[in-house]
Structures are given as C-alpha cells and as structure tokens.
GUPABA-923427 format. One line per field, with one value per residue (C-alpha): x, y, z negated. Coordinates in steps of 0.25 Angstrom, whole numbers, padded with zeros to 4 digits. Layout:
// residues N
X	c(X;...)
Y	c(Y;...)
Z	c(Z;...)
// end
This chain:
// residues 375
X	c(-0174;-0183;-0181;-0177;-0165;-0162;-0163;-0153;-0143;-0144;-0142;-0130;-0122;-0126;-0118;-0107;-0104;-0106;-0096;-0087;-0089;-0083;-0072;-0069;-0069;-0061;-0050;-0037;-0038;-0025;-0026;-0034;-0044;-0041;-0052;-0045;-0032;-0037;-0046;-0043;-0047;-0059;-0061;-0044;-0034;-0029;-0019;-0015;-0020;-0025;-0025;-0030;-0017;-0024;-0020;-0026;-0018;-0004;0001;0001;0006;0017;0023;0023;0037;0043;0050;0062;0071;0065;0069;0081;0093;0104;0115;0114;0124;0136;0149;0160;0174;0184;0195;0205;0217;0212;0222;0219;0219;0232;0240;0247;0258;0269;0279;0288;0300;0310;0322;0335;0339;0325;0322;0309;0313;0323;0327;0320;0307;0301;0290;0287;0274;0270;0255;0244;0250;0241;0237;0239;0229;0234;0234;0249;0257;0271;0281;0295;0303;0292;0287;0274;0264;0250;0240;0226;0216;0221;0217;0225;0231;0233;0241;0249;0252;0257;0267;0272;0276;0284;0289;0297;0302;0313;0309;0307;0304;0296;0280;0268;0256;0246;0232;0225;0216;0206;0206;0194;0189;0189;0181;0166;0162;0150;0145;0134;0126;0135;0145;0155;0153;0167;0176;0176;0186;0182;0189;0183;0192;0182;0174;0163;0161;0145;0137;0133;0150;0151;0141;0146;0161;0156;0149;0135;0122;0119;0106;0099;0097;0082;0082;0095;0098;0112;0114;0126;0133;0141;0147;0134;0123;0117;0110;0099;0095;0090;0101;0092;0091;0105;0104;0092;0098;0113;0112;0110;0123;0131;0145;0153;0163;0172;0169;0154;0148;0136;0127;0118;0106;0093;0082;0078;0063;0050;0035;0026;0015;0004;-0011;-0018;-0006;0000;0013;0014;0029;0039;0041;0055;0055;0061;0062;0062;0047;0036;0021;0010;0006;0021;0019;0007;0013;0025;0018;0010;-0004;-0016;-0021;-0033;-0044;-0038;-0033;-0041;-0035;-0042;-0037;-0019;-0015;0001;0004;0014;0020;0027;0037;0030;0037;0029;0015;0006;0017;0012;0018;0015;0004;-0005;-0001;0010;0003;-0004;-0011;-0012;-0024;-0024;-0036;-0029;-0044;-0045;-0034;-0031;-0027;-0017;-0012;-0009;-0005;0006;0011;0010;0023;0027;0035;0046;0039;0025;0016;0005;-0006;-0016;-0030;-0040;-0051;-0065;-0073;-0063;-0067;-0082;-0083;-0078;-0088;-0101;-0093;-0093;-0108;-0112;-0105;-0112;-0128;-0123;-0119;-0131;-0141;-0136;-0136;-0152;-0154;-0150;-0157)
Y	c(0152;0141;0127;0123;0134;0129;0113;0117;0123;0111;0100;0109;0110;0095;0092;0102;0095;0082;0084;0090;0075;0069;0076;0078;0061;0061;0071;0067;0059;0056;0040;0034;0021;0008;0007;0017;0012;-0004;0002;-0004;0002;-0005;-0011;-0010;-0021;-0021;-0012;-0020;-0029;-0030;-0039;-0041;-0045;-0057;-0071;-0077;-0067;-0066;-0078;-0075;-0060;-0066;-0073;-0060;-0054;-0040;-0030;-0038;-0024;-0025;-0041;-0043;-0056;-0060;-0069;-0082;-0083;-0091;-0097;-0088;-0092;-0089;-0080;-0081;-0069;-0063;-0054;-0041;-0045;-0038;-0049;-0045;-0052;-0053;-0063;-0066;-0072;-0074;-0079;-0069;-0071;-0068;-0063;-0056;-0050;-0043;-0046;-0035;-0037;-0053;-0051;-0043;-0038;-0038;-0030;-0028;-0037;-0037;-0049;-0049;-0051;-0066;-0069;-0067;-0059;-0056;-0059;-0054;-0069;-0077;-0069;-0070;-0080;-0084;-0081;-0080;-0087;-0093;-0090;-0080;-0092;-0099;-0087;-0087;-0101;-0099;-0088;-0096;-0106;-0097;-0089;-0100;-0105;-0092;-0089;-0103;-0093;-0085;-0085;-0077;-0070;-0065;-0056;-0054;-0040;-0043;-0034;-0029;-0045;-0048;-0035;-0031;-0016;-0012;-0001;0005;0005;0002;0010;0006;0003;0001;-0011;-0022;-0035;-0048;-0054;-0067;-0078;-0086;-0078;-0076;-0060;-0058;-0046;-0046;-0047;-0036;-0026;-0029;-0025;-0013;-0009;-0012;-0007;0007;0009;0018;0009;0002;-0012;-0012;-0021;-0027;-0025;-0034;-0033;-0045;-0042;-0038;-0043;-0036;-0043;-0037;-0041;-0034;-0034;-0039;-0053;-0056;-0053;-0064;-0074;-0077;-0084;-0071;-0066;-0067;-0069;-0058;-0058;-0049;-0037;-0038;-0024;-0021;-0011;-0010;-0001;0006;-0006;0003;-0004;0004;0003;0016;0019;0028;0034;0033;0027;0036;0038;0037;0037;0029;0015;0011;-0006;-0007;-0022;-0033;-0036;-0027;-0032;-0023;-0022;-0018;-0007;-0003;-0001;0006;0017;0020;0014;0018;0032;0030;0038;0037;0023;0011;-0001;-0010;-0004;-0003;-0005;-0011;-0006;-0015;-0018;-0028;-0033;-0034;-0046;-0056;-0049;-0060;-0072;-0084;-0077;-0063;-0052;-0051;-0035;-0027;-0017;-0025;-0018;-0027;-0021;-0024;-0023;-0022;-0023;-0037;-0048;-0055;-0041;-0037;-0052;-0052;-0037;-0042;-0054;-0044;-0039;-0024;-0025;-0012;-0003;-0006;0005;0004;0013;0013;0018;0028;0023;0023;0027;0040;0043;0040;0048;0060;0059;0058;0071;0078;0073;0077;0093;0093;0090;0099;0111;0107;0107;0120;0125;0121;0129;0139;0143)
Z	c(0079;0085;0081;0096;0095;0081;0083;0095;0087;0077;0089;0093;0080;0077;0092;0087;0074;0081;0089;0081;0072;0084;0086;0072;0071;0084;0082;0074;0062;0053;0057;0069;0065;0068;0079;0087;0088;0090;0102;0115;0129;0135;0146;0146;0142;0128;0125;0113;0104;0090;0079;0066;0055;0046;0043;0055;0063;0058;0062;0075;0072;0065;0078;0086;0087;0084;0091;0098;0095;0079;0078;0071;0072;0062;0062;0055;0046;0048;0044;0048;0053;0045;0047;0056;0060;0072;0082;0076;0062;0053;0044;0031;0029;0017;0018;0005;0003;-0009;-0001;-0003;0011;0017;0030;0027;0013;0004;-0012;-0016;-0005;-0006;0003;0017;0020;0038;0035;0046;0057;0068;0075;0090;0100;0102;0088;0083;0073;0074;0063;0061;0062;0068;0080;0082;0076;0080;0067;0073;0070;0058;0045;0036;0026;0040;0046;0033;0033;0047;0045;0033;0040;0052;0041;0034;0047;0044;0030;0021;0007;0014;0009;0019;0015;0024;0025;0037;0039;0049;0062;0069;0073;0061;0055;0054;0056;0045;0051;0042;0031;0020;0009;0018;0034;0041;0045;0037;0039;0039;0028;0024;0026;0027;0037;0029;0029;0030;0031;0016;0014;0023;0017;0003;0007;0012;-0002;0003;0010;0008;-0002;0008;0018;0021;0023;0029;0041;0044;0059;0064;0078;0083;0098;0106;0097;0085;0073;0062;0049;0035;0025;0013;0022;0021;0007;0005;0014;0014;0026;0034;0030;0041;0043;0050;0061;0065;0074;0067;0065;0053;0054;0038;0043;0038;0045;0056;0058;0053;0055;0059;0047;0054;0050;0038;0029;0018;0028;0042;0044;0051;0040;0040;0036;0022;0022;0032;0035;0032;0031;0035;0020;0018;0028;0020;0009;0015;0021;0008;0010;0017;0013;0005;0012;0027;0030;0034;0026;0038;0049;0047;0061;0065;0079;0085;0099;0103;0113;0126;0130;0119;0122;0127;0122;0113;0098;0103;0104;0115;0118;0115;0106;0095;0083;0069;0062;0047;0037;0022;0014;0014;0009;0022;0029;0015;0015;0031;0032;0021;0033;0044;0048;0051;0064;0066;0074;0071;0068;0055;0057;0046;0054;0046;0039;0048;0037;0036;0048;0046;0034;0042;0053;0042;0037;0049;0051;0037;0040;0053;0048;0037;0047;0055;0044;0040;0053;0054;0042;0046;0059)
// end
C-alpha cells in the first residue's frame, strides 16, 4: 500500500476519533460545570445575575427579601381580658339551704342543683323565683354574688355556688398535630390560656414531626411560627381567644440539592434558618472525585416586584457562586442564608472533565498509531 493511501487512512481515523473526543465531552455528563450555567447570551440582555457570596458581598445580600408566600408573622403576645360569661356559655348552679320551711329544699335534700343553663343571646339566665337575671359579662364570682343577693330577697338562709363551662366563644379548636386535637375551653379566669397551655392540655406535639410550625387562624387572617421559638422566648406565647383555631404541622419549606453532591433530593428545613454550609452538610458533601468545591451554585428567584429596588437584586433570577477552598468562602457560606425553594447545585469539577478529554486523546493516538502499524 503506498504511503499517500496510508497517510490517508491515518488523517481519516485521526478525524474520526477527534470527533468522537468532541461528542464524547459534549454528550451528557452527571453534573454541568460552573462556566455553563453562569454563561450569558451575548450580545443579548442578562438573563440574570451573578454574584460571588464573600464578606464584601453579604451585606448587601443579607437585605434582599424572600419569597413573600415563605415569609412568616406572629402575634405579639399580650395581656389577655379576663373572663367574663358569654350568651352561649352553660352555668352550674347548686343552691343550699338549711331552713325547715325552705322553698328550694326538702329535710332530707339541703341543696338543689340547676346544671348546664344556657346563657341567652341577650345575656340572661332564667331562675325558678327570680325570673330572669342578667349575668353576662360578669365574672363567675360576680355572677354568683349576684344571684345571692336576688335569692335572699325570698330565701334569707339560702347560700349559691356557680361554675361556668365556656360555650363555643369562649373555645379554641386544636386541630392537629397533637395526642389529642379537638375543642378545647378556655378556662383561665384570668384569660391567660396560651398556645404553649394549649398544646400541653392536649398531651403535646407529636414526635414525628420536623421542626414543627404553630399555624394560628384569628377570623380572616392566619399567623406562622416554629414551635421551638415559643419555647426560647416566652414573650411569643400568645394569648388565645375564643373561636381561635391551631394547626401543629410538619415545616413544609425545603431546598433542591442537585449535581455532583452525594443526594440530589428534595431537602425538607429541619430547623429555622439553614446556611449554605448547613445545606452542605445536609445533602452529604460534595463527591470526592466529581464535584468542584469552587463552583456550588444557589439558584434563587425572587419576587419581581423588588427587582431593580434600592435592598433588592438587580434580576429575578440571581445565581450566588460559592468557593468552599479558601476561609472567607467557608466563613461566608456559614452566614449565607438557604431560602425555601432555592436550588443547590454542586457543578463537576473542570479538571474531571479535562482528564476525560486527555483520555480520549491518549486512546485515539493509540488506535491511530496502531492503525499505522498496521498498514
């Protein structure tokens, strides 16, 4: 065979394994690198914007607000009113009296008991004698003082007790997340019946719940926060009121963990805040021979309605590139805060890729050369 024919054939196979070096480096891969998802378009407006997390940037991160529908409100605890009857409210009432000649008893009976009178719409009770009396909004020992004094208008001997069971006003419904949801009165005097009281009566949250949040509906408006900050700070623990309803629920945030970290999942929050180190950790680490510890990427995107505002980002979509090799990347990936719904995708190391292109090279001489040889 002539050396032209030969030279031929060699050029030819060189171009075939060339080729397939490119598609090879081009084809699928289990994680991009960083460079291809920072690219932008030229010579087209910025799809989105990139920064670098470091000290000198997170100030200015930091202001920049979440997701409106992940942001969470409480009520500042207050002083509540105390408890007064209520139209709807049932009264227990046992009247006693020694006197022989007594209207309301017998010798062998001394006391009479009228259990679970309603309180009408307009506040009064009816009572065999007196007719009706006026109670609500008094208090239960000024309810009592003033059927005492009625009652020894007819019956001078006669001495009154009385117990008030709150009716549906003056009731909080516990709805989940406990050992025993249901309908719980309120039955402070003082009107001091909080959350924390609440979930205590009904035996506690249940164990399997992560970070559970309190949701608390008053009339048309609905308020969030994480159990374990009414247990850290007493002020928090709210005073109920009646017709309140309490949900205890599973926190329903969570993070993405994409590319080369050792699980790529859906990441429910386990705790309040989450930092990007947090998430680090959370998802396993980086795999040792795949990821690139420069190049962990948080996807995020924000509201549109604070893009281009004084303490907001300059684009919707925003990618936060952290480099975990040097100590102001660990110490700032440590402040940097996960927001619900971001995505963390840990890019593949460039030098991965540049070791599987010297490969393909190094097989393709070698299949050349051996091609050569042969003819």
């Amino acid at each position: 065979m002539s050396r032209i024919l030969r030279t031929s054939i060699k050029n030819i196979l060189l171009l075939g394994m060339l080729l397939g070096v490119t598609v090879a480096c081009s084809g699928p891969r289990g994680a991009p690198i960083a460079s291809e998802i920072t690219k932008q378009k030229e010579g087209e407006p910025a799809e989105f914007a990139v920064y670098q997390v470091s000290r000198d940037t997170l100030p200015q991160i930091s202001k920049w607000p979440s997701n409106p529908k992940a942001n969470r409100h409480w009520l500042v605890k207050s002083r509540g009113n105390r408890m007064t009857i209520r139209p709807g409210d049932r009264v227990n009432l046992v009247i006693w009296d020694n006197d022989s000649n007594s209207l309301l008893t017998s010798q062998e009976q001394k006391n009479v008991s009228l259990e679970g009178i309603t309180v009408s719409p307009t506040g009064d009770i009816f009572m065999p004698y007196l007719d009706q009396i006026h109670i609500a909004g008094l208090s239960a020992d000024a309810a009592r003082q003033k059927l005492q004094r009625k009652m020894e208008q007819i019956v001078p001997s006669a001495q009154v007790q009385l117990s008030v069971v709150p009716g549906a006003r003056q009731a909080v419904d516990l709805v989940g997340g406990v050992a025993k949801p249901g309908n719980y009165p309120l039955t402070d005097p003082d009107g001091h019946f909080t959350v924390l009281g609440l979930i205590s009566q009904a035996g506690g949250v249940n164990s399997n719940l992560a970070n559970p949040q309190v949701t608390l509906t008053r009339g048309n408006r609905t308020y969030r926060i994480a159990l374990q900050q009414l247990y850290e700070n007493p002020k928090l623990d709210s005073v109920l009121q009646g017709r309140d309803k309490v949900i205890i629920a599973s926190d329903s945030r969570f993070f993405r963990s994409l590319g080369a970290s050792q699980e790529e999942a859906i990441i429910p929050f386990n705790r309040e805040t989450i930092s990007a180190l947090d998430a680090m950790s959370m998802i396993g680490g980086l795999r040792d021979l795949r990821a690139n510890p420069e190049g962990i990427l948080i996807l995020r995107e924000y509201p549109a309605n604070i893009v281009g505002k004084k303490n907001g980002p300059s684009h919707q979509r925003v990618i936060f590139t952290i480099d975990l090799t040097n100590a102001d990347g660990l110490f700032s990936a440590d402040k940097f805060l996960i927001h619900p719904g971001d995505t963390v995708m840990v890019t593949e190391s460039p030098v991965l890729l540049f070791r599987a292109i010297m490969g393909l090279f190094s097989d393709s001489f070698l299949t050349v050369r051996r091609a050569n040889t042969a003819f």
